[in-house]
LOLOLUM-791267 format. One record per residue (C-alpha): x, y, z; residue in one letter; residue number from 1. Coordinates in steps of 0.05 Angstrom, whole numbers, plus 5000, padded with zeros to 4 digits. Example, Ala and Ser with C-alpha at 12.3 -4.5 7.8 and 13.67 -1.06 7.14 Angstrom:
<rs>
- 5246, 4910, 5156, a, 1
- 5273, 4979, 5143, s, 2
</rs>
This chain:
<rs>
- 7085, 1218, 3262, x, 1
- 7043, 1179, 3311, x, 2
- 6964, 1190, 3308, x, 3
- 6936, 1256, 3345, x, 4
- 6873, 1281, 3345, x, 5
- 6867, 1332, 3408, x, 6
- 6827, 1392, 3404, x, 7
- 6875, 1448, 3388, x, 8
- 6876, 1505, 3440, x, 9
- 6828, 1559, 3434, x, 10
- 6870, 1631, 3445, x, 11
- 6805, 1667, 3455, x, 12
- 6839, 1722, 3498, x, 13
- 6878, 1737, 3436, x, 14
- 6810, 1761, 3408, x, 15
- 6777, 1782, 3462, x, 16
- 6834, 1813, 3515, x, 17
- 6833, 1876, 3474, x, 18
- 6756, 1887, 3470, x, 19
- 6745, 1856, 3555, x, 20
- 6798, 1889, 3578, x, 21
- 6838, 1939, 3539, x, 22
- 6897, 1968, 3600, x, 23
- 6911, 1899, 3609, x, 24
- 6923, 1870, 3544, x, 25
- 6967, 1938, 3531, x, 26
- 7014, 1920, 3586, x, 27
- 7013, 1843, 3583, x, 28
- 6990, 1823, 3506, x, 29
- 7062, 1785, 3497, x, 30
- 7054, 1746, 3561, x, 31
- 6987, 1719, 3545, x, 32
- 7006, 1699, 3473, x, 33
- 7073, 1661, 3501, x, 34
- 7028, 1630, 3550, x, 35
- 6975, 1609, 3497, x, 36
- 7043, 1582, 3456, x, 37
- 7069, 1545, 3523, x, 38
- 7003, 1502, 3529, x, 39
- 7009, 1474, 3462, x, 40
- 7075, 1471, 3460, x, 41
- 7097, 1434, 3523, x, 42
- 7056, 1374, 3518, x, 43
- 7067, 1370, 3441, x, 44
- 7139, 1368, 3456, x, 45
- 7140, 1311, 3516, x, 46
- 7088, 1262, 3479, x, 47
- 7129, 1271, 3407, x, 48
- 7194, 1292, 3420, x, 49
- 7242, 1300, 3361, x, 50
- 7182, 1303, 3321, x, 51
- 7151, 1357, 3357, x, 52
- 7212, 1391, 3354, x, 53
- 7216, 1398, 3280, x, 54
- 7144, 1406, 3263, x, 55
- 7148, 1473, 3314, x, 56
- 7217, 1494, 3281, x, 57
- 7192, 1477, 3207, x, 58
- 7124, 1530, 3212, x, 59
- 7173, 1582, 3246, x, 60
- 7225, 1576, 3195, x, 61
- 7182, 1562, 3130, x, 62
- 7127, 1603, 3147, x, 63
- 7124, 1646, 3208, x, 64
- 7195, 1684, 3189, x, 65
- 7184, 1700, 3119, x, 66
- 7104, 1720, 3145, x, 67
- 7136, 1775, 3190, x, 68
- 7193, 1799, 3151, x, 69
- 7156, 1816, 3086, x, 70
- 7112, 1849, 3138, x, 71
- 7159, 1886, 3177, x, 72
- 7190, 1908, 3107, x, 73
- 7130, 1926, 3075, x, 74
- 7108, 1971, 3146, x, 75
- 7177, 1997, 3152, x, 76
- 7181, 2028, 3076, x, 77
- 7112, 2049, 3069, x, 78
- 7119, 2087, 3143, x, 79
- 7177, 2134, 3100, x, 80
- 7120, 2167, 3056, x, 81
- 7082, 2221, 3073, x, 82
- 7026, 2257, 3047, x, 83
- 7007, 2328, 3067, x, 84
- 6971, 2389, 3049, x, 85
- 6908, 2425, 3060, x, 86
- 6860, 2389, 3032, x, 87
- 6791, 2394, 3041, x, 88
- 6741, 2339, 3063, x, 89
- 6692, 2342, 3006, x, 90
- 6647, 2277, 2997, x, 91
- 6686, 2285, 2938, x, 92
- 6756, 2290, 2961, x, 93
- 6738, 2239, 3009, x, 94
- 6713, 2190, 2959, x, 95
- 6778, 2205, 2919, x, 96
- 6824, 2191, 2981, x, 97
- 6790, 2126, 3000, x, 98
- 6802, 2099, 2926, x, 99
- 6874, 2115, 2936, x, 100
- 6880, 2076, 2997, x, 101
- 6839, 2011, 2965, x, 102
- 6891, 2018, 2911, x, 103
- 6943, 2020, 2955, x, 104
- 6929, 1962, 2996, x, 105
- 6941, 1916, 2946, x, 106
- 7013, 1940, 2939, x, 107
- 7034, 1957, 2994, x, 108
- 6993, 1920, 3050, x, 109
- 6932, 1945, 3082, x, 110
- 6981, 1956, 3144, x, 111
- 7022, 2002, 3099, x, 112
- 6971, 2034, 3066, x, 113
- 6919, 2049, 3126, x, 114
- 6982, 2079, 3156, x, 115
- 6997, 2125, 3095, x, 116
- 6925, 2152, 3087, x, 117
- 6894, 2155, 3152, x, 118
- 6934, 2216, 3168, x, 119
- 6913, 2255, 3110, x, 120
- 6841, 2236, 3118, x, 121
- 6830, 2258, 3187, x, 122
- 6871, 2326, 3162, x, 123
- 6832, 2333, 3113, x, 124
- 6755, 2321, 3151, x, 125
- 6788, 2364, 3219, x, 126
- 6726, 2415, 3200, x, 127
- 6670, 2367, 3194, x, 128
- 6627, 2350, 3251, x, 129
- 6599, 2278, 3232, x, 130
- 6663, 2243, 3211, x, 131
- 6671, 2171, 3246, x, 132
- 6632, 2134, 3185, x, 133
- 6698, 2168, 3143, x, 134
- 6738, 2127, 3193, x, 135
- 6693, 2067, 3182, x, 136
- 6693, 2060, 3108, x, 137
- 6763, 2073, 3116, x, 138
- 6766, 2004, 3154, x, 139
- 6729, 1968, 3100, x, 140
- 6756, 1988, 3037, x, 141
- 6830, 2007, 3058, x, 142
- 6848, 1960, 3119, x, 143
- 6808, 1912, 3096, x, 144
- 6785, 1894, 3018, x, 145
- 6828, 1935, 2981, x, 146
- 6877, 1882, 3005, x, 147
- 6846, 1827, 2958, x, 148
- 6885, 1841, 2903, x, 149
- 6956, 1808, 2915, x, 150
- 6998, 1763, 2969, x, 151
- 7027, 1842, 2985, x, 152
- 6958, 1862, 3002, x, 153
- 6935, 1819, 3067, x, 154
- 6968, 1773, 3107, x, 155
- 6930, 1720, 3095, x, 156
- 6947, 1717, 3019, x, 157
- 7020, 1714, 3038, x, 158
- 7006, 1648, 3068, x, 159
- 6972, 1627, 3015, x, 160
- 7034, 1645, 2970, x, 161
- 7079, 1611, 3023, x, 162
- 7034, 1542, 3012, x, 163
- 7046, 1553, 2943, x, 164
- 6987, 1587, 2917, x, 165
- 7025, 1630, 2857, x, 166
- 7029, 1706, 2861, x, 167
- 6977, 1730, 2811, x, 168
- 6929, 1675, 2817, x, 169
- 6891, 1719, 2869, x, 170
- 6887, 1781, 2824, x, 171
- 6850, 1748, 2772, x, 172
- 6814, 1699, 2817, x, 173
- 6780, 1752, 2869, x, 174
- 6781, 1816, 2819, x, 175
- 6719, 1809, 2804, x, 176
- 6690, 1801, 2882, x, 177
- 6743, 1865, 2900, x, 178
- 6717, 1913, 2845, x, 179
- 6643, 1903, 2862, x, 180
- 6647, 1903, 2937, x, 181
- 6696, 1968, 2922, x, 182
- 6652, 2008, 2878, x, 183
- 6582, 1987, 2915, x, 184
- 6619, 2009, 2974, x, 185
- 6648, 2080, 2944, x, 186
- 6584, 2103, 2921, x, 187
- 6541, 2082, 2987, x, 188
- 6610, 2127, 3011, x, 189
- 6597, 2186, 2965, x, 190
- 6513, 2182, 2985, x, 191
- 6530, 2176, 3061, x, 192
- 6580, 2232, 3053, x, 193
- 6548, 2276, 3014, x, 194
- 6484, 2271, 3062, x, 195
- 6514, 2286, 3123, x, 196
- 6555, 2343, 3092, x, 197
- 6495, 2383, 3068, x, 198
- 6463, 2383, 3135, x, 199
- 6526, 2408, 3179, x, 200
- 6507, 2485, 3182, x, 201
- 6586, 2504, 3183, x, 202
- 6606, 2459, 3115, x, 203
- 6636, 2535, 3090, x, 204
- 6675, 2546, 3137, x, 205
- 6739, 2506, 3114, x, 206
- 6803, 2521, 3145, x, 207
- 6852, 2559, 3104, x, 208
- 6916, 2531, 3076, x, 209
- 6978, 2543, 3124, x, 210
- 7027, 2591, 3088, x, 211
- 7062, 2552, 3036, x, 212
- 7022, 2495, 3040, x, 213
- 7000, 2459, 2978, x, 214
- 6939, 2429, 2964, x, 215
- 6977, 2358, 2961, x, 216
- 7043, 2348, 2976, x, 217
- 7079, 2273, 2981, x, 218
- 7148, 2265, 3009, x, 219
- 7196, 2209, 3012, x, 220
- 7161, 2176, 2941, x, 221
- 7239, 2148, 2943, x, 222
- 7206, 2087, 2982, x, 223
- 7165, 2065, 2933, x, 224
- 7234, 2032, 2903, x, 225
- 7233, 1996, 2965, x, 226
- 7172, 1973, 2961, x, 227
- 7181, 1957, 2885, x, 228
- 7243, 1915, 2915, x, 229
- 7196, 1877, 2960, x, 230
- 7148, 1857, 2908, x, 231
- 7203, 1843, 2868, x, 232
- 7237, 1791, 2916, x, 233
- 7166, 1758, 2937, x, 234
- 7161, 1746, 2858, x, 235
- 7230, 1722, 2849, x, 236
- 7227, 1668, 2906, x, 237
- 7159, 1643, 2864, x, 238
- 7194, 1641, 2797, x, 239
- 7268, 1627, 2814, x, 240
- 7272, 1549, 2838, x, 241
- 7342, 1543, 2866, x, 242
- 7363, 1493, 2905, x, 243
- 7363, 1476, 2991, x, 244
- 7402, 1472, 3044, x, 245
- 7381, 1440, 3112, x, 246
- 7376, 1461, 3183, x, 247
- 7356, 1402, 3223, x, 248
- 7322, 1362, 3173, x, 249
- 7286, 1422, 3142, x, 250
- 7291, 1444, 3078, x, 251
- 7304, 1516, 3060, x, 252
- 7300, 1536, 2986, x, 253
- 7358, 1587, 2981, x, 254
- 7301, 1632, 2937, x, 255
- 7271, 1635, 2998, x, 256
- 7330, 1657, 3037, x, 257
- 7351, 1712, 2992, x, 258
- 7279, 1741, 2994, x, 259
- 7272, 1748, 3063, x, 260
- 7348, 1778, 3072, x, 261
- 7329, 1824, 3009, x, 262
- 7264, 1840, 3050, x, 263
- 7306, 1859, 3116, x, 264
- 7354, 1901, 3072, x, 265
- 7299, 1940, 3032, x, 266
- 7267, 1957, 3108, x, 267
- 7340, 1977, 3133, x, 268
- 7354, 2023, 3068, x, 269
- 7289, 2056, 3081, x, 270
- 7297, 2070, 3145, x, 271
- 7377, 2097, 3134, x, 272
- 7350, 2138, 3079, x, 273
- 7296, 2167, 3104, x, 274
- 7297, 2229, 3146, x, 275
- 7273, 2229, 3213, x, 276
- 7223, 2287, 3206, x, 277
- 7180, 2242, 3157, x, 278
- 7172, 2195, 3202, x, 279
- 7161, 2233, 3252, x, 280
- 7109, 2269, 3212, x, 281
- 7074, 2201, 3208, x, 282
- 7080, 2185, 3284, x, 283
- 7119, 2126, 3267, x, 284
- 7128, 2074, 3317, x, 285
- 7151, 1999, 3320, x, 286
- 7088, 1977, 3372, x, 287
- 7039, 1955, 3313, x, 288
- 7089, 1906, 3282, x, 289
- 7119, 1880, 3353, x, 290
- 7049, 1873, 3375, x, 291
- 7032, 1836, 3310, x, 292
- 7096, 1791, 3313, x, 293
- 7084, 1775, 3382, x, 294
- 7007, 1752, 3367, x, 295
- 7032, 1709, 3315, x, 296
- 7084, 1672, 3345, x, 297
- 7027, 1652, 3386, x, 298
- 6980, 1635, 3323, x, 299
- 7032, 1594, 3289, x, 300
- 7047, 1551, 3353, x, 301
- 6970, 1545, 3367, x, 302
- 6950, 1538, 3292, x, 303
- 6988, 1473, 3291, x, 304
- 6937, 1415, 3305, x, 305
- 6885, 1452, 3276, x, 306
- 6915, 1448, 3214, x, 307
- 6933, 1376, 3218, x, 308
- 6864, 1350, 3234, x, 309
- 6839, 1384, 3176, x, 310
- 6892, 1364, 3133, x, 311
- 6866, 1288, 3156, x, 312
- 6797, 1314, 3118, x, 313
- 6744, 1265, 3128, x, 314
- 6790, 1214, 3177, x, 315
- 6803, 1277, 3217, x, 316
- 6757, 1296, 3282, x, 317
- 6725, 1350, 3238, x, 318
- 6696, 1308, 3194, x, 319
- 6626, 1319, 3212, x, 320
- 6634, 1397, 3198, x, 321
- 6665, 1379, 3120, x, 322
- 6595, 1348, 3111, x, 323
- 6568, 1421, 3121, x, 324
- 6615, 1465, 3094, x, 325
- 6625, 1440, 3020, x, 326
- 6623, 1498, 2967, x, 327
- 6656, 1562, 2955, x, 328
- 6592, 1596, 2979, x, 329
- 6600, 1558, 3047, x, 330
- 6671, 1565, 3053, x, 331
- 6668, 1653, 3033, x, 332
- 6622, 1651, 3092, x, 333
- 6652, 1610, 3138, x, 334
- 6729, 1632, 3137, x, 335
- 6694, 1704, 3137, x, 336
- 6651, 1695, 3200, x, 337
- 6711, 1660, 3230, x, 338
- 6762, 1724, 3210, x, 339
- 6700, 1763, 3240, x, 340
- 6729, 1749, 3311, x, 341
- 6795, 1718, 3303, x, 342
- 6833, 1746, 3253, x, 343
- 6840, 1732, 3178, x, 344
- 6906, 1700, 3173, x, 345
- 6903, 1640, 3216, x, 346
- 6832, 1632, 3195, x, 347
- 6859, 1630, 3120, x, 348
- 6908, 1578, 3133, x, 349
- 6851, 1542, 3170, x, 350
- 6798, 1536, 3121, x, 351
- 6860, 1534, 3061, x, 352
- 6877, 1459, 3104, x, 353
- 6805, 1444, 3114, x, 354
- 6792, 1446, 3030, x, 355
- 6859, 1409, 3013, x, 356
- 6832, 1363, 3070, x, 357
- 6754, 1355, 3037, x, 358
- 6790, 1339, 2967, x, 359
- 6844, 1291, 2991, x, 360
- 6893, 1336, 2954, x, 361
- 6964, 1352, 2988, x, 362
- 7006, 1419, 2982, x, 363
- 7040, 1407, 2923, x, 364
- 6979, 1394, 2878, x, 365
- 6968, 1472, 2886, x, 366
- 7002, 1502, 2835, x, 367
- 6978, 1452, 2777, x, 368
- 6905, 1468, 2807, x, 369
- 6903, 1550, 2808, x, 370
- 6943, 1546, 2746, x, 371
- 6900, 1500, 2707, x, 372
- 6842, 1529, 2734, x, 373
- 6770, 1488, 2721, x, 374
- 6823, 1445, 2673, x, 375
- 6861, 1416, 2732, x, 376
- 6845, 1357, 2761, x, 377
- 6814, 1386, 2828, x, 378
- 6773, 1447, 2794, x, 379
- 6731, 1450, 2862, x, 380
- 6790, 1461, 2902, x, 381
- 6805, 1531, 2859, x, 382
- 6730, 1554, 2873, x, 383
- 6737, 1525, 2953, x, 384
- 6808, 1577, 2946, x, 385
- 6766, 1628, 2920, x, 386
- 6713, 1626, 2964, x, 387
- 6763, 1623, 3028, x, 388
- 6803, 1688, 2999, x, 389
- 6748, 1729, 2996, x, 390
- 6719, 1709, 3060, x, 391
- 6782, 1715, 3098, x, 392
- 6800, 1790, 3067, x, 393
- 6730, 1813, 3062, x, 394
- 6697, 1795, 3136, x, 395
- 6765, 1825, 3177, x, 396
- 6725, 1882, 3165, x, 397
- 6665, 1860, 3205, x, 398
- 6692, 1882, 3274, x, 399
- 6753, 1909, 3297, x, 400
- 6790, 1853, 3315, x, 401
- 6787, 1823, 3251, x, 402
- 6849, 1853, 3221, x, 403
- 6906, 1880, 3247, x, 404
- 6898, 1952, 3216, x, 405
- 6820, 1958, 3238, x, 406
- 6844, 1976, 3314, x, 407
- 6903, 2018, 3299, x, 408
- 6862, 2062, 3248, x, 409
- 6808, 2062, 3303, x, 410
- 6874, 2086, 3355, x, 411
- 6896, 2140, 3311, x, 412
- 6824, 2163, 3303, x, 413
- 6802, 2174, 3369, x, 414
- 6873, 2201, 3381, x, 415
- 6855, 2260, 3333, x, 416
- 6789, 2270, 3370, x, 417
- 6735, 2228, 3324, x, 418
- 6689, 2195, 3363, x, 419
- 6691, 2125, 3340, x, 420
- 6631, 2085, 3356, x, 421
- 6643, 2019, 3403, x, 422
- 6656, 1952, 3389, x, 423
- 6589, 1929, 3378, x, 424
- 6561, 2001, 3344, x, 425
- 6609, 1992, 3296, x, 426
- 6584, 1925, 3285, x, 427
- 6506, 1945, 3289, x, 428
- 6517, 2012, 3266, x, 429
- 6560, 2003, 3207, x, 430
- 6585, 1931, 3181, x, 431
- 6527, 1893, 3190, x, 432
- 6485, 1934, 3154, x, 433
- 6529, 1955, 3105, x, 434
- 6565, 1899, 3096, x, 435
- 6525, 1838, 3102, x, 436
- 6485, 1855, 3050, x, 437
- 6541, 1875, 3006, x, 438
- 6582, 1795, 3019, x, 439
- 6514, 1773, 3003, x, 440
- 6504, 1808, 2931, x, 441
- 6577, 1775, 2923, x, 442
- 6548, 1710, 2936, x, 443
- 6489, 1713, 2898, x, 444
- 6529, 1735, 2827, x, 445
- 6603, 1708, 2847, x, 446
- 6588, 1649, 2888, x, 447
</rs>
């Protein structure tokens, strides 16, 4: 392909429509992301022609299908189980429900599991009068770092797994950066809890049970097969090297086919087998995932010669920022405060180009490098990986707009009558004072 070095296009409204102007971006999100798509796409296509042509239809069909499928399969199953029961929001119960959802969102995507616990956490808190920092530690452990754990957990380690990063290497790599930012923030949870629930004057008066109504009660655990089935399929197309077939000059490992048609089928057996009251119960709806599908068709597009100027490392029109950003330290921070106000997976695949691009290395030296470890060849390249998987995961939870889940659990939040502090006293209020000096204490013994 001929030599091109343009400045990519900047989406901004992507991160900033929803925030500026709310009503708008609720009526019109898909027609600003196709637009954002169009002015990439157009010229691309009339200066490279053919070539253009396939580079677009190789990231949708190697990268952007299987990204929303395993999603859509993942949001689908996990929107069939329901938890219940008149529980009582304890600092706690609280503290034991937030764990859940951290250990959760490793499994079954932070999507999946902020939608399975928000419900029973705003149940369960309906009596207490300060609640929104519930919601907001909510955001960072559950929709956001409890996520670290596997390619299931956040989308961005899904496209790491689809550039051939291998399953597990994430679980042992960032363990040791999920458990301390999890248990530093549980028991600054429990102490915040705990302080604001001994000064409410009517913490006795809890509501009583409904008639018949257990303390805890789970229905449609029947999904979690489905889910099992999805993990299973994402680990067979890693292990299982079959061979490909073509579709316009680009090459489709049939392991990779039968994951993502497994994937469909695990979200279409969930949804035949799953009565409608359940999902009801859960106020289950499709606008999350065709909201998220639509942004990303747009980040894909976009995403495009960003990628390949940082894949030209230091020849690329970059080069002067590689001189700055060189170790894992730089690169957790970076790809963090960049997933700050973008969001986390195109910033992942960003900063994942922008190391292969500092090294010299290409795609397929990525496997022999996370497996090998500091043995390999390129050991800086598996501490550059760590550093931009923890960043990536980790900061989405600076604002809202950093991950997907963050506004939706905000949504359902106000919808049940918290008041959930704005965009910017969330950020002064909560993650920059909590969190900053948590990434920091990661740096300082991790980094």
């Amino acid at each position: 392909m001929r030599v091109w070095q343009p400045q990519p296009p900047t989406p901004q409204s992507l991160a900033l429509c929803p925030l500026l102007t709310p009503r708008f971006w609720h009526h019109h999100y898909g027609k600003v992301s196709a637009f954002w798509a169009l002015v990439f796409a157009v010229p691309f296509v009339y200066v490279f022609h053919h070539e253009a042509v396939v580079e677009i239809l190789r990231v949708y069909i190697r990268e952007y299908i299987p990204f929303i499928v395993v999603l859509w399969a993942l949001f689908t199953t996990a929107g069939g189980i329901v938890v219940t029961g008149s529980l009582q929001g304890t600092p706690a119960v609280n503290t034991v429900l937030l764990l859940i959802g951290t250990v959760l969102a490793s499994w079954v995507g932070t999507t999946g599991a902020s939608m399975v616990m928000i419900r029973p956490v705003l149940r369960a808190n309906k009596h207490r009068v300060r609640k929104a920092h519930v919601i907001c530690f909510f955001i960072f452990l559950v929709a956001n770092i409890g996520g670290g754990l596997t390619p299931l957990g956040d989308p961005p380690l899904f496209l790491g797994f689809l550039h051939q990063v291998p399953f597990f290497w994430v679980t042992g790599a960032i363990f040791p950066h999920v458990l301390l930012s999890s248990c530093v923030l549980l028991a600054l949870f429990y102490a915040v809890d705990t302080f604001f629930y001994r000064k409410e004057e009517k913490r006795h008066a809890l509501p009583e049970a409904a008639p018949g109504e257990s303390a805890l009660r789970i229905e449609g655990l029947y999904n979690l097969l489905f889910l099992a089935g999805v993990m299973g399929l994402v680990l067979m197309s890693a292990y299982w090297k079959a061979s490909a077939f073509d579709i316009l000059g680009i090459e489709v490992p049939y392991q990779n086919l039968a994951r993502d048609v497994g994937n469909l089928a695990m979200g279409g057996l969930s949804l035949a087998v799953t009565p409608s009251r359940l999902r009801k119960a859960n106020e289950f709806g499709w606008a999350p995932i065709l909201e998220v599908a639509k942004l990303f068709a747009c980040i894909f597009m976009c995403i495009i010669p960003a990628v390949a100027i940082l894949q030209a490392g230091k020849e690329g029109a970059l080069a002067p920022l590689l001189a700055y950003i060189t170790g894992p330290g730089h690169y957790f921070w970076a790809s963090g405060t960049l997933s700050s106000f973008l969001d986390n997976a195109p910033t992942y695949l960003t900063f994942f180009n922008m190391a292969l691009g500092q090294l010299g290395m290409t795609e397929s030296m990525v496997p022999l490098a996370c497996a090998m470890g500091a043995l390999s060849a390129n050991p800086e390249f598996v501490g550059l990986l760590k550093g931009v998987s923890a960043g990536s995961v980790f900061m989405g939870a600076n604002t809202y707009i950093g991950n997907a889940p963050n506004f939706m659990v905000k949504s359902i939040a106000e919808e049940a009558g918290v008041r959930m502090p704005s965009f910017f006293g969330y950020m002064f209020k909560y993650s920059i004072p909590i969190l900053i000096p948590i990434f920091i204490l990661v740096t300082l013994l991790l980094f």
